[in-house]
Backbone atoms as SQL, in Angstrom:
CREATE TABLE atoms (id INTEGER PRIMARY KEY, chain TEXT, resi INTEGER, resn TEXT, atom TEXT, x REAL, y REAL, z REAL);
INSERT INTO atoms VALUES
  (1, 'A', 1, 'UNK', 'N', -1.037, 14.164, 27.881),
  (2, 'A', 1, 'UNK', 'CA', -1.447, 13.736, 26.565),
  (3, 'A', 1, 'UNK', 'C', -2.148, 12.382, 26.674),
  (4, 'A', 2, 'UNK', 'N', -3.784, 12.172, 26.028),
  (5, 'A', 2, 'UNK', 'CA', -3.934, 10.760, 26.077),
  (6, 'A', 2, 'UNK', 'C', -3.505, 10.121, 24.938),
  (7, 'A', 3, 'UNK', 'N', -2.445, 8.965, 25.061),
  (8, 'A', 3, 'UNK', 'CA', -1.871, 8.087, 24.482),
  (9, 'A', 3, 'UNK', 'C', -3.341, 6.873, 23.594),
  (10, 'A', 4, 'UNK', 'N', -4.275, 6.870, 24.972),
  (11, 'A', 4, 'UNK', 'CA', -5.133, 6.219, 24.183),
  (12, 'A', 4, 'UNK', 'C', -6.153, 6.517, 22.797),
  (13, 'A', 5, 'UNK', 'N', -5.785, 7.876, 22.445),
  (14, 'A', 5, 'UNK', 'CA', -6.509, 8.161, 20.879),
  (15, 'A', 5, 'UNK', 'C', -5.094, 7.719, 19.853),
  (16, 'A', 6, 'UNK', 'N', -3.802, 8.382, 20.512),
  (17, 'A', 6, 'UNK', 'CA', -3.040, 7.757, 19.319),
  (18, 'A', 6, 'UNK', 'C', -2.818, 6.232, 18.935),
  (19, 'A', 7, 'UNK', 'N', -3.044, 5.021, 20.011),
  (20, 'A', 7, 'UNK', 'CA', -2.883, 4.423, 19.908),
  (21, 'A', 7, 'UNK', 'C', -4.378, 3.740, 19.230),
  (22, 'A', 8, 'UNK', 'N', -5.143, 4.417, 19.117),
  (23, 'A', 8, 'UNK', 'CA', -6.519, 3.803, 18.522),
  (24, 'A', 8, 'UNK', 'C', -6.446, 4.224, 17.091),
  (25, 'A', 9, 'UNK', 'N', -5.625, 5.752, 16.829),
  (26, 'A', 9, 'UNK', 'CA', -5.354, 6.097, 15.732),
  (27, 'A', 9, 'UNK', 'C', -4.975, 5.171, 15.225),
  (28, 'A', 10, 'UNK', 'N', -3.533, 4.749, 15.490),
  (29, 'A', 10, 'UNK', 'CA', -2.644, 4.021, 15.099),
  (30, 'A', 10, 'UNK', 'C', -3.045, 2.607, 14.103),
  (31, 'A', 11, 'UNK', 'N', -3.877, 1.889, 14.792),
  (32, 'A', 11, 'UNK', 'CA', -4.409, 0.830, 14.661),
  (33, 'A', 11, 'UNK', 'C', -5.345, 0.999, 13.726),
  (34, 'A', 12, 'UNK', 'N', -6.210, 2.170, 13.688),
  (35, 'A', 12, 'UNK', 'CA', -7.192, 2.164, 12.775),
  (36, 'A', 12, 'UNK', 'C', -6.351, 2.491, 11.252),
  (37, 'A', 13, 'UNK', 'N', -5.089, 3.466, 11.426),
  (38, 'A', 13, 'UNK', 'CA', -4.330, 3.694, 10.190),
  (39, 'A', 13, 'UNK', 'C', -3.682, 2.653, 9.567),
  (40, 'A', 14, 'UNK', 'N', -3.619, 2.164, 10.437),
  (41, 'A', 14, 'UNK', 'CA', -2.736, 0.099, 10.303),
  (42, 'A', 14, 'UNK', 'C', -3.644, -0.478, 8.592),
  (43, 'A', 15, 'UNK', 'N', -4.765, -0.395, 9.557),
  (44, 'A', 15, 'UNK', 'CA', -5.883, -1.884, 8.814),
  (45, 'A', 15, 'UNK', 'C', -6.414, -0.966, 7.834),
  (46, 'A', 16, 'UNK', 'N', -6.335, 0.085, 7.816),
  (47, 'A', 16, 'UNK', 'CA', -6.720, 0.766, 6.577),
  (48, 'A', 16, 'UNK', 'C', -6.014, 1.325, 5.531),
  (49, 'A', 17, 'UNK', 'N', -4.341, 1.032, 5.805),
  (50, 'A', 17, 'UNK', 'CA', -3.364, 1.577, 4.637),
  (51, 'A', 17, 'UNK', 'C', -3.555, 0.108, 4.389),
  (52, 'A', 18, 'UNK', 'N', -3.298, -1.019, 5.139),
  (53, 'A', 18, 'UNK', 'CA', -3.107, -2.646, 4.472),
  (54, 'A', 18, 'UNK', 'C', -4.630, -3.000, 3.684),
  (55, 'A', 19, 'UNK', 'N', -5.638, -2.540, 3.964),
  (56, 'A', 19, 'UNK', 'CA', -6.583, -2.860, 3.076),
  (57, 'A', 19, 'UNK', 'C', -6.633, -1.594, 1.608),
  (58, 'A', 20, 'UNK', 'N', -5.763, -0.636, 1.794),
  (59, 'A', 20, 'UNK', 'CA', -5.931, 0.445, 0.466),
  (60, 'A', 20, 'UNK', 'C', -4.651, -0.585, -0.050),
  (61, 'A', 21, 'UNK', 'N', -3.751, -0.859, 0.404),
  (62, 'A', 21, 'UNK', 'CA', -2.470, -1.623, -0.253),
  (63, 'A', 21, 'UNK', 'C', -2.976, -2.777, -0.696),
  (64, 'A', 22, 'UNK', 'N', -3.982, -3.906, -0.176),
  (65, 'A', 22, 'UNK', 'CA', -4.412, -4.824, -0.665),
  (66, 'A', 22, 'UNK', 'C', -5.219, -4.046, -2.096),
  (67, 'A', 23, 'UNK', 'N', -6.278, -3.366, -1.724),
  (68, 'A', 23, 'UNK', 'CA', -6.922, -3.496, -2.954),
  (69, 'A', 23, 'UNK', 'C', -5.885, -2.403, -4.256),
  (70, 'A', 24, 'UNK', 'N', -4.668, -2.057, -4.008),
  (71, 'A', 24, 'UNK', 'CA', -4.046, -1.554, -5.025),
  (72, 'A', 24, 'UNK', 'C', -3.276, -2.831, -5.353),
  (73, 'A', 25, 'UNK', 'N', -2.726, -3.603, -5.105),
  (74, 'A', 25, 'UNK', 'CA', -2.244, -5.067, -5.370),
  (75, 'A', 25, 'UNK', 'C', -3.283, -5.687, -6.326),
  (76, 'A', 26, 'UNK', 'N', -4.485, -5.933, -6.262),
  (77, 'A', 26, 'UNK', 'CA', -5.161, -6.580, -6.799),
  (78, 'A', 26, 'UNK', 'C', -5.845, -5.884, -8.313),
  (79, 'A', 27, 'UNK', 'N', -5.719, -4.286, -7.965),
  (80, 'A', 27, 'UNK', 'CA', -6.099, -3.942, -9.429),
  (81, 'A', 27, 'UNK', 'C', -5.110, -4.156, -10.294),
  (82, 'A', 28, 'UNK', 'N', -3.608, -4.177, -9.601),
  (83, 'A', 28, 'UNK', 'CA', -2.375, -4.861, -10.686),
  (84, 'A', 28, 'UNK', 'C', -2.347, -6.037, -10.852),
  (85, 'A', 29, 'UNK', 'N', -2.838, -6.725, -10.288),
  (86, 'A', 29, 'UNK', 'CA', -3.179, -8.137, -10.791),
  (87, 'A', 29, 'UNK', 'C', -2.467, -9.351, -9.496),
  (88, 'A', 30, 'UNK', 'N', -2.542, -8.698, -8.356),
  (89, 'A', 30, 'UNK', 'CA', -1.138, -9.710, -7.106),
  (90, 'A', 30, 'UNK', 'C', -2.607, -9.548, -6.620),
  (91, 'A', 31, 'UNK', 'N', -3.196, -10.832, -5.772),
  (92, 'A', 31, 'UNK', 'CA', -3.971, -10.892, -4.773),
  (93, 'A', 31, 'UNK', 'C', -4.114, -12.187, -4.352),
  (94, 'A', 32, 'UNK', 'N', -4.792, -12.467, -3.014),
  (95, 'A', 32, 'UNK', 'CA', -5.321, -13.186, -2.571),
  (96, 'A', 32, 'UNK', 'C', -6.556, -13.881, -2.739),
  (97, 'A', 33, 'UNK', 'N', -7.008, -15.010, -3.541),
  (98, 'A', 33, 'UNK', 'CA', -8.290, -15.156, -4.073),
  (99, 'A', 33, 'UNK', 'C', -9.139, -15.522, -2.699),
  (100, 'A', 34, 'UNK', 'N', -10.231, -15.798, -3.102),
  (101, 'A', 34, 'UNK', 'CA', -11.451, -16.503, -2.179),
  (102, 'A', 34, 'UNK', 'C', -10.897, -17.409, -1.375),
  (103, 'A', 35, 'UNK', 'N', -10.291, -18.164, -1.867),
  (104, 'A', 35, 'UNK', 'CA', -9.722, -19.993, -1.738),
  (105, 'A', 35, 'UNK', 'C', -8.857, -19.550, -0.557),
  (106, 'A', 36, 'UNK', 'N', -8.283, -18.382, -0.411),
  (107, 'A', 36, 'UNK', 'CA', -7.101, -18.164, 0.024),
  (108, 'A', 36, 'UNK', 'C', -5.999, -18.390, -0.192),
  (109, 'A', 37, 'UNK', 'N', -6.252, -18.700, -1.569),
  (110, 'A', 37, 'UNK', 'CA', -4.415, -19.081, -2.448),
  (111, 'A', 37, 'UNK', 'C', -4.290, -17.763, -3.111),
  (112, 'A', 38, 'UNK', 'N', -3.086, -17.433, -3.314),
  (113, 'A', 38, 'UNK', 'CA', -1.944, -16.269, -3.851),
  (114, 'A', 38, 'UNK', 'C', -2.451, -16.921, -5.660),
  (115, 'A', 39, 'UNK', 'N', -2.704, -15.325, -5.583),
  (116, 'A', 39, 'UNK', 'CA', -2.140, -15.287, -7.487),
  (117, 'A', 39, 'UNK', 'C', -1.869, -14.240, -7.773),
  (118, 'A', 40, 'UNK', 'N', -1.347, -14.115, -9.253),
  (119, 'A', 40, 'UNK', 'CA', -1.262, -13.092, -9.788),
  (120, 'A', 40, 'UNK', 'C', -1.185, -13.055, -11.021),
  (121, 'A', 41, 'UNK', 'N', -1.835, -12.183, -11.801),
  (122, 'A', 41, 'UNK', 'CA', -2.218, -12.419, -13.434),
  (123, 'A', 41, 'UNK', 'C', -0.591, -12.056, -14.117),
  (124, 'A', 42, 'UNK', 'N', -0.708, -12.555, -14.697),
  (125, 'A', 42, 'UNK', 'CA', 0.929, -12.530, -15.897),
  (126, 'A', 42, 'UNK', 'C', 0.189, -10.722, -16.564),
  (127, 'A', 43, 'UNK', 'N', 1.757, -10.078, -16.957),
  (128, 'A', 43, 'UNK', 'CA', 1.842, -9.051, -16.730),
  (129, 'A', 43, 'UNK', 'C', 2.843, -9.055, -18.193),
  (130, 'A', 44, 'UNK', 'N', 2.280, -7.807, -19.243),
  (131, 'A', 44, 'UNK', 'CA', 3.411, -8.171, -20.643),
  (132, 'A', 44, 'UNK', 'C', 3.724, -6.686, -20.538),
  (133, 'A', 45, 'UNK', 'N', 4.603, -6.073, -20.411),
  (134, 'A', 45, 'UNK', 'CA', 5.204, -4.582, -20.663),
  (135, 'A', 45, 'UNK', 'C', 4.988, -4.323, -21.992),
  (136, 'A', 46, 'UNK', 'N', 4.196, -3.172, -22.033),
  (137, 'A', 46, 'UNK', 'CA', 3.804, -2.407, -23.008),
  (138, 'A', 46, 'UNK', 'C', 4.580, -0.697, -23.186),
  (139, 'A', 47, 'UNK', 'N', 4.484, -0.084, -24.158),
  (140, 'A', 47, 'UNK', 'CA', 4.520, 1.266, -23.987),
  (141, 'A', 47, 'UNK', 'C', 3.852, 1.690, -23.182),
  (142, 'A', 48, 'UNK', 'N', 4.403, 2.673, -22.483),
  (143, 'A', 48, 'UNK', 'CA', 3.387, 3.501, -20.981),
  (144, 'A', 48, 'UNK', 'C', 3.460, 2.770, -20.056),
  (145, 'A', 49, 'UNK', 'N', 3.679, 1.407, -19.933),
  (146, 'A', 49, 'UNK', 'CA', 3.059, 0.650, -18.902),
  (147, 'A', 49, 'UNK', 'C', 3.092, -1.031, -18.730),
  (148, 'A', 50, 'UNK', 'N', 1.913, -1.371, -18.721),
  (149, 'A', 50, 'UNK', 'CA', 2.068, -3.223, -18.960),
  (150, 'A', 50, 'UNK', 'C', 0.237, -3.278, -19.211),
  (151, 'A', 51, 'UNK', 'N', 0.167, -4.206, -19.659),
  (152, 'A', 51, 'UNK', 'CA', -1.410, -5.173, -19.575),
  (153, 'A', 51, 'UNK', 'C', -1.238, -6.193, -18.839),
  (154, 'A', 52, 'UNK', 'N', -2.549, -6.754, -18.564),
  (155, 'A', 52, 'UNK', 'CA', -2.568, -7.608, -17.710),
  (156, 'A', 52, 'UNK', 'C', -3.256, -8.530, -18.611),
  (157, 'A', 53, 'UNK', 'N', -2.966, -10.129, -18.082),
  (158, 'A', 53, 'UNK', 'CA', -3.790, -10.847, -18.945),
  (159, 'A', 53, 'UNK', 'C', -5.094, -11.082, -19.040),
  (160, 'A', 54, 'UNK', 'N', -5.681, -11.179, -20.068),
  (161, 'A', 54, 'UNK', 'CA', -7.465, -11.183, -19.636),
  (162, 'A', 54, 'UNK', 'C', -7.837, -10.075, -19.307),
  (163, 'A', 55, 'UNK', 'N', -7.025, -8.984, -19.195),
  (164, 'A', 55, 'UNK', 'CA', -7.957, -7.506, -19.318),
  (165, 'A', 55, 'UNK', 'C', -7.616, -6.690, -20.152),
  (166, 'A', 56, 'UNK', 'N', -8.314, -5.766, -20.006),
  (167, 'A', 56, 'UNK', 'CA', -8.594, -4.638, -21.415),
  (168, 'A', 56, 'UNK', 'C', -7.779, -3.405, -20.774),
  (169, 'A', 57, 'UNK', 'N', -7.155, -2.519, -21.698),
  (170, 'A', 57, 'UNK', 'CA', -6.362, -1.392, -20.906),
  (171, 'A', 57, 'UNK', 'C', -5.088, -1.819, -20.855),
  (172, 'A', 58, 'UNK', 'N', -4.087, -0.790, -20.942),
  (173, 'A', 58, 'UNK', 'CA', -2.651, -0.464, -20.491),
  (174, 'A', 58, 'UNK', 'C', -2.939, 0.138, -19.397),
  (175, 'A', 59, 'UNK', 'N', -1.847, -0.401, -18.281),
  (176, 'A', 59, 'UNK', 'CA', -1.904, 0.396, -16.698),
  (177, 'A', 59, 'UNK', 'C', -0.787, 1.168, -16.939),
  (178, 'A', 60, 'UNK', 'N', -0.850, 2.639, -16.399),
  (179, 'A', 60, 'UNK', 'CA', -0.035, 3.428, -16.785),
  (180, 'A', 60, 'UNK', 'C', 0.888, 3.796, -15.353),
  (181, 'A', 61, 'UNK', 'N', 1.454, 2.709, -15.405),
  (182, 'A', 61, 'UNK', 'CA', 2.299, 2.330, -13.859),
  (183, 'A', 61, 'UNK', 'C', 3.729, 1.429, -14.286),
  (184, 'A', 62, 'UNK', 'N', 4.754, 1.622, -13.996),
  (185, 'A', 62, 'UNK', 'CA', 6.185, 1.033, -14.368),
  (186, 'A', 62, 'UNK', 'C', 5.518, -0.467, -14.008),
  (187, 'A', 63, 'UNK', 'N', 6.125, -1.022, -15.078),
  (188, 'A', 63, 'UNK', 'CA', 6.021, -2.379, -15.235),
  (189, 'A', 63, 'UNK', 'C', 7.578, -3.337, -14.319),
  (190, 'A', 64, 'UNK', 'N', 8.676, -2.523, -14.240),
  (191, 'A', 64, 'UNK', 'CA', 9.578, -3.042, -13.488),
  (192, 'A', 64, 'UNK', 'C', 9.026, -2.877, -11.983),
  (193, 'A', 65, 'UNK', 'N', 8.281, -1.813, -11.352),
  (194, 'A', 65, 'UNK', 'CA', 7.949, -1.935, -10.071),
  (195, 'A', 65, 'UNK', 'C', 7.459, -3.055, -9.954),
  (196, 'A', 66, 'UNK', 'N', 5.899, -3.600, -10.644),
  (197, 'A', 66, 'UNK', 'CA', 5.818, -4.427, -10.454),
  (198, 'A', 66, 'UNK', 'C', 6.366, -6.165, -10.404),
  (199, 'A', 67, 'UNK', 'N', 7.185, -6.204, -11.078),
  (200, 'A', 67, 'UNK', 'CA', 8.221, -7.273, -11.477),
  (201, 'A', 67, 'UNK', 'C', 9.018, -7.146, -9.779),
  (202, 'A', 68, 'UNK', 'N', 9.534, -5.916, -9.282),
  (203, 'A', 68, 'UNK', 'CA', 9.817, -5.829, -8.022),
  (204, 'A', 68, 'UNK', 'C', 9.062, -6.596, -6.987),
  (205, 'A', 69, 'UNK', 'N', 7.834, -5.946, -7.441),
  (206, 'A', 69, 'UNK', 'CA', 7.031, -6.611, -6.008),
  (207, 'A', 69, 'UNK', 'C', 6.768, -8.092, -5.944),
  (208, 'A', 70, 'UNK', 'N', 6.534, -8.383, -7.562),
  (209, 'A', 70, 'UNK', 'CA', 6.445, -9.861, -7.514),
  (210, 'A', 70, 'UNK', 'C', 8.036, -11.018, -6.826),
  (211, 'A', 71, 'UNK', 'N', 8.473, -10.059, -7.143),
  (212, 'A', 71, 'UNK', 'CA', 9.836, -11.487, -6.820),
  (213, 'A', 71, 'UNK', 'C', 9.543, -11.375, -5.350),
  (214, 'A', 72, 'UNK', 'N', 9.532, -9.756, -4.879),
  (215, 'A', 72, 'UNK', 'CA', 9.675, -10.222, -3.136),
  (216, 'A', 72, 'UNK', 'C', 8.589, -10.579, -2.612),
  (217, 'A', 73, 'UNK', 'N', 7.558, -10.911, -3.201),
  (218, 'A', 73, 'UNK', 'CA', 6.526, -11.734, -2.629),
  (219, 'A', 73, 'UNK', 'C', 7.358, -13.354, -2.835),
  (220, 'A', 74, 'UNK', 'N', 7.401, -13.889, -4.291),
  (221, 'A', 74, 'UNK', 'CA', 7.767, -15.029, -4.283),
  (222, 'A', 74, 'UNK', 'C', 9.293, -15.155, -4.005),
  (223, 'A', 75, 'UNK', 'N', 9.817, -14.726, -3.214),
  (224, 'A', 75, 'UNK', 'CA', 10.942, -15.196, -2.416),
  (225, 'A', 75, 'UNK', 'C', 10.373, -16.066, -1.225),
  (226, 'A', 76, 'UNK', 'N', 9.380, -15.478, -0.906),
  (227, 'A', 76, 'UNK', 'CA', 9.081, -16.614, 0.503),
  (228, 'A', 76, 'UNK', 'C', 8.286, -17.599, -0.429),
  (229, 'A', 77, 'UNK', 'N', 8.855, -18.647, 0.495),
  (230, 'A', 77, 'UNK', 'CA', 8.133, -20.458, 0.075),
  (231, 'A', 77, 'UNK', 'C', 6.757, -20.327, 0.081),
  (232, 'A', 78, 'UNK', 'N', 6.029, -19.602, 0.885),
  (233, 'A', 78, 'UNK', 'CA', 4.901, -20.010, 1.241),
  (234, 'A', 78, 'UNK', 'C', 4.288, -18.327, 0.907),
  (235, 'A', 79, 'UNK', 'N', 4.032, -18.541, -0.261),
  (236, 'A', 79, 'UNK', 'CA', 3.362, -17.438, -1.409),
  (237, 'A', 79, 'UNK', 'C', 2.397, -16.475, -0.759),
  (238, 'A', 80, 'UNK', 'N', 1.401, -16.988, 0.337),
  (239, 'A', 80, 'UNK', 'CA', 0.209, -16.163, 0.905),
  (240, 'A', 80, 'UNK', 'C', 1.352, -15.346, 2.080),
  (241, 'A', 81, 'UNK', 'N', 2.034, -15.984, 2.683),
  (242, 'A', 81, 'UNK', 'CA', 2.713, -15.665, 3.942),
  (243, 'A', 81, 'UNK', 'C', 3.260, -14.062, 3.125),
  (244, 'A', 82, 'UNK', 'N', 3.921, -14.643, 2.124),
  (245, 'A', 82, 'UNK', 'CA', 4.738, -13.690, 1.239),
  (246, 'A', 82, 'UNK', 'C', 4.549, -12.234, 1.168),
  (247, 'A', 83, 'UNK', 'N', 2.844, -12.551, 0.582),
  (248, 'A', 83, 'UNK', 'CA', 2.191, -11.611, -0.147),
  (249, 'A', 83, 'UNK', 'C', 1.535, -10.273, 1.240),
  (250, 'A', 84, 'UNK', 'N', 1.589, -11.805, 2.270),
  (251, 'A', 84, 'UNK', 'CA', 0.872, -10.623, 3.470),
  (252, 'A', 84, 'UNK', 'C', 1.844, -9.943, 3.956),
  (253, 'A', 85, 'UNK', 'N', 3.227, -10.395, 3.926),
  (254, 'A', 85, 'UNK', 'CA', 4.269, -9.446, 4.588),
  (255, 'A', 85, 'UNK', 'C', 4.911, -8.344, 4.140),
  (256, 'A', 86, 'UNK', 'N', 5.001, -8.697, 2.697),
  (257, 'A', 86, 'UNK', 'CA', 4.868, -7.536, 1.898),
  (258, 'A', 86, 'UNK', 'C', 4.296, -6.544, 1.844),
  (259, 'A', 87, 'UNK', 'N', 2.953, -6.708, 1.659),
  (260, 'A', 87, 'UNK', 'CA', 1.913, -5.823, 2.227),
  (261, 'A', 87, 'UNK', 'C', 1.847, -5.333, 3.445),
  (262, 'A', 88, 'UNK', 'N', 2.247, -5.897, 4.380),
  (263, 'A', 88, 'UNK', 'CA', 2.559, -4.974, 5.766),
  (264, 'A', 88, 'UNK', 'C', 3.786, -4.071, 5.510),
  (265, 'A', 89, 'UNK', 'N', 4.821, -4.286, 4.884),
  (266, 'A', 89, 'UNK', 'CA', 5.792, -3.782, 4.869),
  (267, 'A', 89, 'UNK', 'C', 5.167, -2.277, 4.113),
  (268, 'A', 90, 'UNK', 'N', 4.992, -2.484, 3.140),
  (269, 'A', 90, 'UNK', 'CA', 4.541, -1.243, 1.870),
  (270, 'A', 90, 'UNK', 'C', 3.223, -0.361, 3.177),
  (271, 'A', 91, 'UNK', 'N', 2.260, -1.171, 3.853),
  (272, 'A', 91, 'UNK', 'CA', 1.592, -0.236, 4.623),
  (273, 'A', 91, 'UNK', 'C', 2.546, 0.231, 5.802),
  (274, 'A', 92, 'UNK', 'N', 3.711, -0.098, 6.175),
  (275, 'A', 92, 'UNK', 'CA', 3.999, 0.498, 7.280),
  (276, 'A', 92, 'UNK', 'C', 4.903, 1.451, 7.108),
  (277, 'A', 93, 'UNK', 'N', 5.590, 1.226, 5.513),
  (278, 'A', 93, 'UNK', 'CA', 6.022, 2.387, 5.037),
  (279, 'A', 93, 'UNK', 'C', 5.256, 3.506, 4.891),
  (280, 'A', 94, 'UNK', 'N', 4.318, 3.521, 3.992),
  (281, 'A', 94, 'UNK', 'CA', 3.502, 4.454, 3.822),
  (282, 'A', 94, 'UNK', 'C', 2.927, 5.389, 5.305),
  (283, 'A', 95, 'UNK', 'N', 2.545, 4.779, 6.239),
  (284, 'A', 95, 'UNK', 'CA', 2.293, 5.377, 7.752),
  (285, 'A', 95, 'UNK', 'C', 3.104, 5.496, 8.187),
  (286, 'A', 96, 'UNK', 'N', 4.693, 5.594, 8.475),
  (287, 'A', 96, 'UNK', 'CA', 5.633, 6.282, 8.674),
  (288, 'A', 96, 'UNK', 'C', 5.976, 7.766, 7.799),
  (289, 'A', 97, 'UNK', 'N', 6.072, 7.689, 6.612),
  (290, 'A', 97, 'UNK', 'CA', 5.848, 8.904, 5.683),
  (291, 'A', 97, 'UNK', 'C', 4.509, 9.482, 6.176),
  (292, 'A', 98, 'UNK', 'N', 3.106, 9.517, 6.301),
  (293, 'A', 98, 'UNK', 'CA', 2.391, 10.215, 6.574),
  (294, 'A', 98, 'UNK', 'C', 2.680, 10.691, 7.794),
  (295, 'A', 99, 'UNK', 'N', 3.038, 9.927, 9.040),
  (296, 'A', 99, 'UNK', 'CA', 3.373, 10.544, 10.065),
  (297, 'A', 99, 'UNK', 'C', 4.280, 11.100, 10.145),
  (298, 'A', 100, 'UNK', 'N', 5.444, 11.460, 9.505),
  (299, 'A', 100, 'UNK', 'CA', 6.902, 12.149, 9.221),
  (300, 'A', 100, 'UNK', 'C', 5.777, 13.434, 8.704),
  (301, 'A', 101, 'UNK', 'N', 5.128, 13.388, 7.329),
  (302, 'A', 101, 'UNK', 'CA', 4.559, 14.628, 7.121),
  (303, 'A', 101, 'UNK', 'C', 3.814, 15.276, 8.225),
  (304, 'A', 102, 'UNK', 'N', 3.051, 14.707, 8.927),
  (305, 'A', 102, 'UNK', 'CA', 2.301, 15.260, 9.641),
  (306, 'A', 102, 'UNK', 'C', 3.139, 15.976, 11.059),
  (307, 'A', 103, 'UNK', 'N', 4.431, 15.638, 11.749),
  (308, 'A', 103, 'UNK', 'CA', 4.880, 16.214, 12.087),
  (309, 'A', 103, 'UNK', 'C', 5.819, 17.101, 11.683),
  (310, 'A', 104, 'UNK', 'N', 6.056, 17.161, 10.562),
  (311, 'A', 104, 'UNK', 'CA', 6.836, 18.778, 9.813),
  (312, 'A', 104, 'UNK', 'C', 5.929, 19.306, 10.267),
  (313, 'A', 105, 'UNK', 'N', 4.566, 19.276, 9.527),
  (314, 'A', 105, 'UNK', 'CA', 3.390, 20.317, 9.031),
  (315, 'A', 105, 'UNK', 'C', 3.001, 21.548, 10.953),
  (316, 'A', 106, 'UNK', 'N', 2.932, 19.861, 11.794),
  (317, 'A', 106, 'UNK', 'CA', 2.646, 20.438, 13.231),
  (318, 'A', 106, 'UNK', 'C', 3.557, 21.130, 13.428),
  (319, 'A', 107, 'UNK', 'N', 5.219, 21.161, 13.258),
  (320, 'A', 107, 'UNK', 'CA', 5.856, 21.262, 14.187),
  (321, 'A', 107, 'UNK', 'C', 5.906, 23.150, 13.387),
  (322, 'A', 108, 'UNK', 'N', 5.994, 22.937, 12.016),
  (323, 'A', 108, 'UNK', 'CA', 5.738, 24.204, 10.914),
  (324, 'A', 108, 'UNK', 'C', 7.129, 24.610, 10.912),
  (325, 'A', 109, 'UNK', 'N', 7.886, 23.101, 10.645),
  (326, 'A', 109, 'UNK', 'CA', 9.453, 22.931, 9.553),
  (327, 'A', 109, 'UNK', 'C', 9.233, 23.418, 8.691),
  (328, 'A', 110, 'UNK', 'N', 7.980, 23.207, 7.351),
  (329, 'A', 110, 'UNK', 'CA', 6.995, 23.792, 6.747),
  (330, 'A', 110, 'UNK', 'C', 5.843, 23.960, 6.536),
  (331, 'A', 111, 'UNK', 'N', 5.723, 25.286, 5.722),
  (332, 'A', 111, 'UNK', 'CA', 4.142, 25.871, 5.692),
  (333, 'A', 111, 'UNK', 'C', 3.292, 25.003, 4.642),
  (334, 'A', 112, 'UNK', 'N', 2.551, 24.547, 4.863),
  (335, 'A', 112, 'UNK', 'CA', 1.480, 23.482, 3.874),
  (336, 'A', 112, 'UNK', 'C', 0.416, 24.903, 3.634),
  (337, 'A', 113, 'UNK', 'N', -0.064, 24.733, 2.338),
  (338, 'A', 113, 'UNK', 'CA', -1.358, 25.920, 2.110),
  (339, 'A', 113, 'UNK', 'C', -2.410, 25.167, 2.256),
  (340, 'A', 114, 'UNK', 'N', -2.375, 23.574, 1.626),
  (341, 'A', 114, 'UNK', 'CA', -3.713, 22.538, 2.609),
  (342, 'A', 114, 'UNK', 'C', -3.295, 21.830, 3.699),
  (343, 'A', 115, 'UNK', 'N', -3.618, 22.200, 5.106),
  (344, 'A', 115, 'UNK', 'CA', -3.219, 20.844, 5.660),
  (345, 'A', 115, 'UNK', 'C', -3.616, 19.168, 5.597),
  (346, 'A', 116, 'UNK', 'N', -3.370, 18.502, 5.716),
  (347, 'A', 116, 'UNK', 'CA', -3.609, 16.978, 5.555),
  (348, 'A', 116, 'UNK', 'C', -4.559, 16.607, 6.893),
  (349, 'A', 117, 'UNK', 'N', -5.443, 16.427, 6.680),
  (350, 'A', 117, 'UNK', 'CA', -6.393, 16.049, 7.141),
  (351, 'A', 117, 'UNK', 'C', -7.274, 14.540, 7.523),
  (352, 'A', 118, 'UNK', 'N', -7.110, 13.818, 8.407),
  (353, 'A', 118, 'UNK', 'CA', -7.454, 12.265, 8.452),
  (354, 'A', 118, 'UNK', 'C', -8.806, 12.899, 8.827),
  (355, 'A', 119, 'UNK', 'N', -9.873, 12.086, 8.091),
  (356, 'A', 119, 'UNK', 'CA', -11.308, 11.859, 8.353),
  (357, 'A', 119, 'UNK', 'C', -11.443, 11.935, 9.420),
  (358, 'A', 120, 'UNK', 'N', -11.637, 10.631, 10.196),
  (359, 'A', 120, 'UNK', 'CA', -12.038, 10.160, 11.131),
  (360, 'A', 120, 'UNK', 'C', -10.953, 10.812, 12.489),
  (361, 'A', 121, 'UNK', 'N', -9.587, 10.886, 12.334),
  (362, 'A', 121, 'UNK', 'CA', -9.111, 10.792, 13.236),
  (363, 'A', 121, 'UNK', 'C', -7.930, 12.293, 13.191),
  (364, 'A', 122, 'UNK', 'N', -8.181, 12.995, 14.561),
  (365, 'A', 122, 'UNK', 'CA', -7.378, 14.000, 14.455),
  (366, 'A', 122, 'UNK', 'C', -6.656, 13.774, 15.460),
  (367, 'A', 123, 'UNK', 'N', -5.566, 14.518, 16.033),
  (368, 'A', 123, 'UNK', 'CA', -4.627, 14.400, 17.056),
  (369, 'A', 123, 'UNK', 'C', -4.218, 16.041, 16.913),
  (370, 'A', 124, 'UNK', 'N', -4.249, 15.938, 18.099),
  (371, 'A', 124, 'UNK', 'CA', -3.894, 17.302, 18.277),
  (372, 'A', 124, 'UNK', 'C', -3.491, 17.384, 19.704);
């Protein structure tokens, strides 16, 4: 088996769940600005959901998740450190679950009627 596609896999699945996790952070309002300082827009729970301040729309996403994510970002002192570890954490969850699915599907624990399919990168 060459180890060297999974491990190129690997890496490429890395920087690309942490940049889909970054930019889902930031449409809720948690990001990293230009400056490289941590913010995050104040957040008022609504029916369905929450608003964000200064924008238009109810996000139709639990407003306690987010209240979650915010504290365990600001538990660490140093807010950017926070926000990036977090975000590794949530991407390395997420690529453990895809790779858990993807070996049921191979191993055919169960039958998928679509299989899951990475663009760029297959293993086989």
């Amino acid at each position: 088996m060459d180890k060297n596609k999974i491990k190129s896999f690997a890496i490429w699945a890395r920087d690309n769940l942490i940049d889909v996790v970054k930019n889902r952070a930031r449409y809720i309002g948690i990001f990293i600005d230009y400056d490289g300082k941590y913010n995050e827009l104040k957040a008022q729970e609504v029916q369905g959901g929450f608003k964000l301040e200064g924008k238009d729309g109810v996000f139709n996403l639990s407003y306690e998740d987010r209240v979650v994510l915010v504290d365990r970002i600001n538990a660490y002192e140093d807010k950017k450190k926070g926000f990036e570890q977090v975000i590794e954490e949530v991407a390395y969850t997420w690529f453990n679950r895809f790779m858990g699915l993807r070996y049921i599907v191979d191993s055919q624990i169960i039958l998928l009627q679509y299989s899951i399919i990475f663009s760029d990168y297959i293993i086989r």
